[in-house]
TORKOL-516709 format. One record per residue (C-alpha): residue number from 1; z, y, x. Coordinates in steps of 0.1 Angstrom, whole numbers. Layout:
BEGIN
(NUM; (Z; Y; X))
...
This chain:
BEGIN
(1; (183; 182; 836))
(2; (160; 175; 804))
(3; (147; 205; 790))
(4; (158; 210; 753))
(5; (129; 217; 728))
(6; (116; 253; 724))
(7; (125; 251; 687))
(8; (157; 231; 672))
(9; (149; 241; 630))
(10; (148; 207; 619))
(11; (123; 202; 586))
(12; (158; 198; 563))
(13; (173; 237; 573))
(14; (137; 252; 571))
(15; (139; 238; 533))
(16; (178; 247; 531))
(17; (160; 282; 542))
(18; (137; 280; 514))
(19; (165; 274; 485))
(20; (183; 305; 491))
(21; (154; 324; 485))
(22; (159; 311; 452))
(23; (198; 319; 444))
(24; (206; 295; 415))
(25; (188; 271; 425))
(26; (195; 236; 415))
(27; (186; 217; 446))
(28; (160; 192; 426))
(29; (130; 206; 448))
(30; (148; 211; 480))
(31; (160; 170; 469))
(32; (123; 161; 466))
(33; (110; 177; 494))
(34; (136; 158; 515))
(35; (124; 124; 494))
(36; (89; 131; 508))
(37; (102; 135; 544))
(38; (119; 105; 546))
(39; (92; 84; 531))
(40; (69; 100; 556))
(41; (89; 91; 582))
(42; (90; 53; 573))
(43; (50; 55; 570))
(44; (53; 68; 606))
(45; (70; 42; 619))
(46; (44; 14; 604))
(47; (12; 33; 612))
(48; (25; 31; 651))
(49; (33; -4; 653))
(50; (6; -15; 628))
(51; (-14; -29; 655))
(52; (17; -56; 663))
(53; (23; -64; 628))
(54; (6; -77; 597))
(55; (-2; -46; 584))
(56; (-37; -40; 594))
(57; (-65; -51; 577))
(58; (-76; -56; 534))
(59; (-60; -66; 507))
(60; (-82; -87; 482))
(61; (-76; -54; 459))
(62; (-95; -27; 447))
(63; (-78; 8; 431))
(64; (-93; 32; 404))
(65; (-117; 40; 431))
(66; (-135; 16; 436))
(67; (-119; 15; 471))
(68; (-107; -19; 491))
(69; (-74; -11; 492))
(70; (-58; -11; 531))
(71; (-24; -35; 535))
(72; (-13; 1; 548))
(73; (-24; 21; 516))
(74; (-6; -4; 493))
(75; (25; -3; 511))
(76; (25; 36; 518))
(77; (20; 38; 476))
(78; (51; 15; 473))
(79; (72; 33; 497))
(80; (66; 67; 478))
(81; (74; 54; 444))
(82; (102; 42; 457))
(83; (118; 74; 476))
(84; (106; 99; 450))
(85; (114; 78; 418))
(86; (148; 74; 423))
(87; (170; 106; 424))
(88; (157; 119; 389))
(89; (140; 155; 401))
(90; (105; 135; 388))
(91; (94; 131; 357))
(92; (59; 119; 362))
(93; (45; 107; 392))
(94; (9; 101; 405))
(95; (-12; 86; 429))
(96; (-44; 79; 439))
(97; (-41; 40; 441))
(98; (-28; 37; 406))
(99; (-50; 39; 379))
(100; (-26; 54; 354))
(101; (4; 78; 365))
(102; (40; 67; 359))
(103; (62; 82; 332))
(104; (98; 85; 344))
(105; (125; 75; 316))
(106; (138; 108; 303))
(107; (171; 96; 305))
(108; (168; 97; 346))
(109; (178; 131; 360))
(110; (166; 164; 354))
(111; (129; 153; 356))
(112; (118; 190; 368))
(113; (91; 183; 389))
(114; (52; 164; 386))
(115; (41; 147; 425))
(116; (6; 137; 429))
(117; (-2; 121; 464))
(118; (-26; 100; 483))
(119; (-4; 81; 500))
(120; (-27; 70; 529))
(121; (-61; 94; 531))
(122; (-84; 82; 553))
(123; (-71; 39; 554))
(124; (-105; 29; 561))
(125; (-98; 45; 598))
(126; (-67; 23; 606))
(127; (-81; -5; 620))
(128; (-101; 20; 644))
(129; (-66; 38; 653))
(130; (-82; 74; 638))
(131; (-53; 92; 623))
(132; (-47; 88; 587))
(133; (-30; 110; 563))
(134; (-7; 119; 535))
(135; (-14; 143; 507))
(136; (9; 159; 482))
(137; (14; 183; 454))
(138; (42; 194; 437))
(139; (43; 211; 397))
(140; (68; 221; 376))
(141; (69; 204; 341))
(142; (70; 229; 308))
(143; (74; 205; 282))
(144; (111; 197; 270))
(145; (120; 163; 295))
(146; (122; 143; 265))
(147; (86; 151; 254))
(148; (69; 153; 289))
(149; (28; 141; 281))
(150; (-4; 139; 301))
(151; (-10; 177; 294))
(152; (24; 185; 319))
(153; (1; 164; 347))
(154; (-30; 179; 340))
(155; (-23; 213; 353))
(156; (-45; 233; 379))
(157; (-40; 239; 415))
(158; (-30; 275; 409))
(159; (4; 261; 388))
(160; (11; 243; 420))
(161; (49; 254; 435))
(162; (44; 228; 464))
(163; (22; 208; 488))
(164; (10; 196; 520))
(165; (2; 169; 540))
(166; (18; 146; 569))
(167; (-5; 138; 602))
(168; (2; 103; 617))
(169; (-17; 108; 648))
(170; (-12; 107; 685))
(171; (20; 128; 668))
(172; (32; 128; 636))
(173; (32; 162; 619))
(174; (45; 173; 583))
(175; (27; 207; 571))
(176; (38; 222; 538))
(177; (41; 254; 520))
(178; (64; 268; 491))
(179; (44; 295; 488))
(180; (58; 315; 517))
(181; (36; 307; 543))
(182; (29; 278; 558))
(183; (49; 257; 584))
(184; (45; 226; 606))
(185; (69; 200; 618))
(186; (65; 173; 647))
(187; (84; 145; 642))
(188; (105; 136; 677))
(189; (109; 100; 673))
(190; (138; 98; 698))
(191; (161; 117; 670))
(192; (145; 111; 641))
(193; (136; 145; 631))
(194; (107; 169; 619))
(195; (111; 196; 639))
(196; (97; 233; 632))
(197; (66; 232; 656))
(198; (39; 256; 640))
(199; (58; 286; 620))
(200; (32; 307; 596))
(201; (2; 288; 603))
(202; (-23; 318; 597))
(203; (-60; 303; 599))
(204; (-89; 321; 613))
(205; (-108; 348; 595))
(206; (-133; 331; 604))
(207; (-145; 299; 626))
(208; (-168; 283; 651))
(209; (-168; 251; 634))
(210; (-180; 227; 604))
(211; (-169; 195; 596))
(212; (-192; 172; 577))
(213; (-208; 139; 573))
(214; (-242; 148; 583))
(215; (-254; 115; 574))
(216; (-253; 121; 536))
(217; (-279; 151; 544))
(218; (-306; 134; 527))
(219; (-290; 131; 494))
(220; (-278; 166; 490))
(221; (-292; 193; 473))
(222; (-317; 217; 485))
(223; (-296; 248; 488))
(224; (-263; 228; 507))
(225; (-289; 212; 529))
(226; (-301; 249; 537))
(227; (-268; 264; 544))
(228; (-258; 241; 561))
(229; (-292; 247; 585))
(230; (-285; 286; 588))
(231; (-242; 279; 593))
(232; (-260; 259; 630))
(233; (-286; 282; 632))
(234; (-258; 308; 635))
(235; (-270; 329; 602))
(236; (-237; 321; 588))
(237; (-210; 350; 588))
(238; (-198; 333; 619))
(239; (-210; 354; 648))
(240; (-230; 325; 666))
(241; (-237; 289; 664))
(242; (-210; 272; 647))
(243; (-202; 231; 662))
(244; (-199; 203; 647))
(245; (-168; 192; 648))
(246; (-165; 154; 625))
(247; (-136; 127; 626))
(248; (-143; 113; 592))
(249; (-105; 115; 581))
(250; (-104; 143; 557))
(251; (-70; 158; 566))
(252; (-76; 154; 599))
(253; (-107; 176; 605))
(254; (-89; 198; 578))
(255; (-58; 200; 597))
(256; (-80; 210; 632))
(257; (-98; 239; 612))
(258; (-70; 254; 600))
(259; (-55; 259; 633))
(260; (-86; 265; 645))
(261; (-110; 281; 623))
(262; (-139; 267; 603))
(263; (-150; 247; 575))
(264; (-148; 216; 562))
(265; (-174; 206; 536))
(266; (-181; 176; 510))
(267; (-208; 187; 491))
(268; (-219; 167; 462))
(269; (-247; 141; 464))
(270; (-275; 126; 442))
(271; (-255; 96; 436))
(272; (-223; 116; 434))
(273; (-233; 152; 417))
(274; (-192; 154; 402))
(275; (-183; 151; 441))
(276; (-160; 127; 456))
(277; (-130; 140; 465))
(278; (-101; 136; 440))
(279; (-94; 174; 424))
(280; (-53; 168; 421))
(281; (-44; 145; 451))
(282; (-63; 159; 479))
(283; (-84; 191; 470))
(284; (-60; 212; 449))
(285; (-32; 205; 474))
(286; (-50; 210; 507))
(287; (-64; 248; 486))
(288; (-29; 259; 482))
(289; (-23; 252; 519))
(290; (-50; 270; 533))
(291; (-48; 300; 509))
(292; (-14; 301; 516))
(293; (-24; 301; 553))
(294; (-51; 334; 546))
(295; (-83; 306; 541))
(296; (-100; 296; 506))
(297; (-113; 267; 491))
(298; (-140; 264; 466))
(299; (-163; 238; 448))
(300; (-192; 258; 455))
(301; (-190; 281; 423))
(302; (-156; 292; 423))
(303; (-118; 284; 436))
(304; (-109; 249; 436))
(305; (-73; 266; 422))
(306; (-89; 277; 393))
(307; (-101; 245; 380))
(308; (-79; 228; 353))
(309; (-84; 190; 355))
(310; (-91; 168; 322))
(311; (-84; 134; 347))
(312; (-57; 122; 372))
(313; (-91; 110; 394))
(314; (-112; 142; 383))
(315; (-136; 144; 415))
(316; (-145; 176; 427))
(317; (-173; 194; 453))
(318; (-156; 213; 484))
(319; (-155; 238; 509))
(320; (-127; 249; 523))
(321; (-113; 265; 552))
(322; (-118; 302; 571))
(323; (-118; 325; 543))
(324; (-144; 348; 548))
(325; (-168; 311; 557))
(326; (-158; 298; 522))
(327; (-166; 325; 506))
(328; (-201; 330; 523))
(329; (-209; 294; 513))
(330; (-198; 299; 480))
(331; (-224; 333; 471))
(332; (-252; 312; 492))
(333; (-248; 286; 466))
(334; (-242; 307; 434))
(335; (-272; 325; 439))
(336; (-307; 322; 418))
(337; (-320; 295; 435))
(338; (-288; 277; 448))
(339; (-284; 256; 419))
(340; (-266; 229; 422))
């Protein structure tokens, strides 16, 4: 006889779950939230047959970035606009492979909700088979729908009422948080569904790892390239040593120190001293995960939620990860002679 799943809470109850905390509620986020499931699950499917199709590879494009743009990013961007553009919860929508965000006509549904995503973090990795990502966060507009502007987008992390990120990797798993707690869902491809797989994710205190690209050491500044000596010298608050642990996809070594423990860096760099990372589509969205999880996330000099952005593609410094880590990064680098 097959043996039946420890846990049948598909990703659709858990939200169901999460609405009648709310009684009144209208359904529009519990809509979205579904919209972002069911375009995950399409990227799913083409990340694990890309290999057999014509999927892998360039386009002859470049986005706002600077960034070659992946066959896989472009049609991961498409696939989102398309699933979250049509029921009328959004009324502005951004990404990190369009230049400008799109304005949804006010005339198209309640238009309660802002989504920023990277549809595809970490495309340079496809070809390799490394597992690549989706980011997303989730506002709530206060303008009047009629009058919605660029200052209803530009809102910090801490106005965020949703985010998280879907895994496609040797499993594909959706991780989110409402702001109570924060839950993980493998997809089970013979059904079709997300099901509840990591319930209140609680990261580490602290952790035995850091994840960073060591090869940028040269173009750091002074102070990161020190504490980043004493975290493997084991002077860190870490008791011991900590590992390297680096995969080079961003959620991905993320995702492993938060179940984990640890820290994940991307300091900034002589050539990049505004960081690279993009503040609204990947930073602000993975810090309301891990804070939501017990962790923190900082761009060296205070929380990355705290930061109101001026830019759809505002880059950003950061740490993030165990809390008490973060936090012991952040006063090594705030201090007299830590300036950045």
């Amino acid at each position: 006889m097959t043996q039946l799943p420890g846990n049948l809470q598909t990703i659709e109850s858990h939200f169901l779950d999460l609405q009648s905390l709310h009684p009144g509620a209208s359904g529009d986020f519990t809509g979205l939230l579904n919209d972002i499931t069911f375009a995950a699950k399409i990227i799913s499917r083409e990340v694990t047959k890309a290999g057999l199709v014509d999927i892998l590879g360039a386009t002859e494009e470049e986005n706002i970035q600077g960034e070659v743009v992946q066959k896989l990013d472009d049609y991961a961007n498409r696939i989102f606009l398309k699933c979250l553009g049509k029921r009328g919860q959004v009324c502005i929508m951004g990404s990190e492979e369009m230049a400008d965000p799109i304005f949804v006509p006010a005339n198209q549904g309640s238009g309660s909700y802002i989504v920023v995503f990277d549809p595809l973090d970490g495309s340079s990795n496809i070809d390799a088979n490394v597992s690549v990502s989706t980011i997303f966060g989730i506002w709530r507009r206060h303008s009047r729908r009629q009058h919605v502007c660029t200052e209803d987008l530009l809102q910090p992390g801490s106005e965020l009422v949703g985010a998280g990120y879907i895994v496609y990797g040797s499993s594909t798993m959706f991780v989110y948080t409402a702001g109570h707690g924060v839950h993980g869902f493998t997809l089970d491809p013979s059904i079709g569904e997300f099901l509840l797989s990591h319930e209140n994710i609680a990261t580490p205190f602290q952790g035995g790892l850091y994840s960073c690209n060591e090869a940028y050491e040269p173009f750091w500044p002074g102070p990161v390239t020190e504490m980043v000596h004493e975290l493997k010298r084991g002077r860190g608050p870490y008791r011991g040593r900590m590992t390297s642990r680096y995969i080079g996809s961003l959620v991905a070594d993320f995702h492993r120190n938060l179940l984990y423990g640890g820290v994940y860096l991307y300091p900034p760099t002589s050539d990049k001293p505004e960081g690279k990372l993009r503040l609204m589509c990947e930073a602000a969205p993975l810090a309301m995960v891990v804070e939501n999880a017990g962790g923190y996330a900082s761009d060296g000099r205070r929380s990355i939620m705290d930061i109101a952005p001026t830019d759809l593609h505002q880059r950003v410094p950061l740490y993030i990860g165990s809390r008490e880590d973060v936090l012991w990064i952040e006063k090594k680098l705030s201090e007299p002679d830590g300036s950045l």
